[in-house]
N, C-alpha and C positions, 0 to 999 in steps of 0.2 A: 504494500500500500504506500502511495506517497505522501510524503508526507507538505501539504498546504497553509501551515500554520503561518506562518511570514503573512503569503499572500493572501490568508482569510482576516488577520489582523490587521491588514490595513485596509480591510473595508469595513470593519468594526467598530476601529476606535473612534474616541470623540473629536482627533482631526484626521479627518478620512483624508484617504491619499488612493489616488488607483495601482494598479499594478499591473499595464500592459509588459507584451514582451518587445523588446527591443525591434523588432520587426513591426510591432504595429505603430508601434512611436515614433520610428524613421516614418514609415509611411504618412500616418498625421502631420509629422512636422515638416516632411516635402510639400503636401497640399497645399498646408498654411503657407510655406513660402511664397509657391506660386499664386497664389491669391494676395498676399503682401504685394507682391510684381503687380497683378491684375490692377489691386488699386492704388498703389504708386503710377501706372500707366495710365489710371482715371483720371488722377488728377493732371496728369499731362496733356491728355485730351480739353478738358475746362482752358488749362493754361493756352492751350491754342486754338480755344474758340472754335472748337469742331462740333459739325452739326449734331444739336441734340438730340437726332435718333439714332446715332450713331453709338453715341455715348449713353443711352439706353439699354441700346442692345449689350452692350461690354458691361451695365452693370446689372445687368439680368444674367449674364454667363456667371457673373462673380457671385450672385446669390445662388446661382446653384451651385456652384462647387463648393459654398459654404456649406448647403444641403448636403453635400454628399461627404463633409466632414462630419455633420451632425448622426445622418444617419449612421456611419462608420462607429464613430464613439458610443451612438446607443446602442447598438449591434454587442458593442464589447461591453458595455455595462452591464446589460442585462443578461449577458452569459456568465456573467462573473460576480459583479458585489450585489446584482440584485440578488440572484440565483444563493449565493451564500447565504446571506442577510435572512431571507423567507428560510434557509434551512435553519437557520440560527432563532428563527421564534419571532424577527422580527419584521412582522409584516408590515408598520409603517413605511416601510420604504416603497408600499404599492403605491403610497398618496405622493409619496415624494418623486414618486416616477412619470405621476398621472400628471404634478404642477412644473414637474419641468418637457414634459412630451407636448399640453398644450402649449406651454411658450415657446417651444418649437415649431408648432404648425401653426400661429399666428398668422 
């Protein structure tokens, strides 16, 4: 049996921390890069007075790859500190899932 204690205790304690693996965290933190780029290059667009549907369109690309960081993170939350959390007895963390899933789909 392996042993999870590390990685169950740090979705437990009172200041929660997650615990991807180094491969999902490169990948997050690639995403966010290129989206840092995306909107570093909006504002360059503004600065040069390019037509506003243009610059629409680039920040409707930019909110979806924010989307597809979000869903990525919820993907791995709910496989891991929620999924412990509920074995663990505490089921609060369904409400705390439910108030951060709607601010997400806002």
């Amino acid at each position: 049996m392996e042993d999870h204690t590390h990685e169950h205790e740090s979705c437990s304690t009172g200041e929660r921390k997650s615990h991807h693996s180094e491969k999902t965290k490169k990948n997050l933190v690639s995403r966010l890069n290129r989206i840092e780029g995306q909107v570093r290059g909006l504002k360059g667009l503004i600065e040069k007075d390019t037509y506003c549907d243009d610059v629409l369109h680039q920040i409707s690309s930019v909110q979806s790859a924010l989307n597809g960081v979000g869903k990525l993170l919820l993907e791995h939350h709910m496989k891991s500190c929620v999924v412990e959390r509920i074995q663990d007895g505490e089921n609060e963390v369904l409400d705390e899932l439910l108030i951060t899933i709607n601010k997400l789909i806002k």
